[in-house]
C-alpha positions as CSV (number, residue, x, y, z in Angstrom):
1,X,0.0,0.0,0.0
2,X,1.3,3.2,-1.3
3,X,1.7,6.5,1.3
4,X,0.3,9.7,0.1
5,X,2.5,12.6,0.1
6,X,0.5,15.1,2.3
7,X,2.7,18.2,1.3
8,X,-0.3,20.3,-0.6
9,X,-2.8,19.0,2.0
10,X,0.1,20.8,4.9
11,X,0.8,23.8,2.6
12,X,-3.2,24.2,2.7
13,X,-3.6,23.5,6.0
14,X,-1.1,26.3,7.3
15,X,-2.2,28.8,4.4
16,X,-5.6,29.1,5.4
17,X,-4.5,28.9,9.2
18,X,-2.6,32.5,8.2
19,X,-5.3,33.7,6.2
20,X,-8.0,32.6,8.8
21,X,-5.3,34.8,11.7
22,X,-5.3,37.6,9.7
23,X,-8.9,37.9,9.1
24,X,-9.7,37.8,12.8
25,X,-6.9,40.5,13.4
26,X,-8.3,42.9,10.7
27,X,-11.7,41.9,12.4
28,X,-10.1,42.8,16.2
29,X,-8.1,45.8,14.9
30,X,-11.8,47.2,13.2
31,X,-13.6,46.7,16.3
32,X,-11.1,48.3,18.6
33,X,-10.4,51.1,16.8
34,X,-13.9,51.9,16.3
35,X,-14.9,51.4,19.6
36,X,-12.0,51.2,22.6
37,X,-11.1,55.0,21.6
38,X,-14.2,56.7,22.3
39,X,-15.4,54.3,25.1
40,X,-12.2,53.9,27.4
41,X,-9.9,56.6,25.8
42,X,-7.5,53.7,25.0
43,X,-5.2,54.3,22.1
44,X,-5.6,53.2,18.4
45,X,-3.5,49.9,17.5
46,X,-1.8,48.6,14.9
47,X,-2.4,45.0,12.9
48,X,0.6,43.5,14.6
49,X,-0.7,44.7,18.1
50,X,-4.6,43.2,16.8
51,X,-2.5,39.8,16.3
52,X,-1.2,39.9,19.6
53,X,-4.3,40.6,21.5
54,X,-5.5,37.4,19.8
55,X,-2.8,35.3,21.0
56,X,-2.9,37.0,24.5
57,X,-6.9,36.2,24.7
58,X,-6.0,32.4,23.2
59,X,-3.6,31.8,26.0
60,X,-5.4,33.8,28.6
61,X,-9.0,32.3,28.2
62,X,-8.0,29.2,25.8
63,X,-5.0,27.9,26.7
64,X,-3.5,25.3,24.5
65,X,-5.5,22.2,25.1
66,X,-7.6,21.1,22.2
67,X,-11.1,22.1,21.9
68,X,-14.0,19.7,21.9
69,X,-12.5,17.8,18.5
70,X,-9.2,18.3,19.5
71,X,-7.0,15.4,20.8
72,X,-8.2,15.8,24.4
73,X,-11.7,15.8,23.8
74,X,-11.3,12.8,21.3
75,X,-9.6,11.0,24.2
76,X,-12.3,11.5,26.9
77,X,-14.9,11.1,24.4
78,X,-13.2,7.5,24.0
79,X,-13.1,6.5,27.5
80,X,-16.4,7.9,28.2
81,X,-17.9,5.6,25.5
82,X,-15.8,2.7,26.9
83,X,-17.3,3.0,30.1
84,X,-20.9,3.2,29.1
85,X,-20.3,0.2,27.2
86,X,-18.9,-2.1,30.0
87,X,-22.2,-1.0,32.2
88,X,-24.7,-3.3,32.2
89,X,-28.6,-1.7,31.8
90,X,-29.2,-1.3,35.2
91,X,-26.1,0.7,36.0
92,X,-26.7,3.0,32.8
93,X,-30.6,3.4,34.2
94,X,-28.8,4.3,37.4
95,X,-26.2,6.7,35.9
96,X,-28.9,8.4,33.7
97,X,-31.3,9.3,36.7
98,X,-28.3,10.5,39.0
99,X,-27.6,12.7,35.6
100,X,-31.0,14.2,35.2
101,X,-31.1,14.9,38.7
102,X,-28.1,16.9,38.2
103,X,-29.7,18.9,35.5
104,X,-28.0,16.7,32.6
105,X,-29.8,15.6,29.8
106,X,-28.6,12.0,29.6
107,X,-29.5,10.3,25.5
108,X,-29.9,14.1,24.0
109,X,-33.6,14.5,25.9
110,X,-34.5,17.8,26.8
């Protein structure tokens, strides 16, 4: 079985990474400038200073852990489906009534 060279698929991959970053910035440095001035009396800021703020607020609120798709996620998402299926039926009955007590919606039901 032949490997696939995934060079173009990387070269797209990180191209519209960069485009989809400096979208956002022009979309931060709009928004600040238009607003941030006349409400705080905070200076105007630059593109480079727009990109910055976005990787401040990423690491500030964000961090670098993986979203819900992202490796970790994927990983508890694994073991969480491993354990429900090693429970027999009367310990998932169990597990979903504890849940909705909780305020959960166990099975999608609202």
């Amino acid at each position: 079985m032949r490997r696939r060279f995934k060079g173009p698929k990387l070269f797209l991959f990180f191209f519209l990474a960069l485009a989809g970053l400096a979208v956002f910035s022009i979309i931060v440095l709009l928004l600040w400038n238009a607003l941030m001035p006349d409400i705080f009396h905070l200076p105007l800021i630059s593109f480079w200073q727009a990109v910055g703020l976005l990787i401040l607020a990423k690491v500030l609120f964000g961090g670098f852990r993986g979203g819900w798709g992202g490796p970790c996620g994927g990983r508890w998402r694994r073991k969480m489906q491993q354990r429900w299926m090693d429970m027999t039926p009367e310990e998932r009955e169990r597990f979903k009534q504890e849940w909705g007590r909780h305020g959960g919606h166990p099975g999608g039901q609202a």
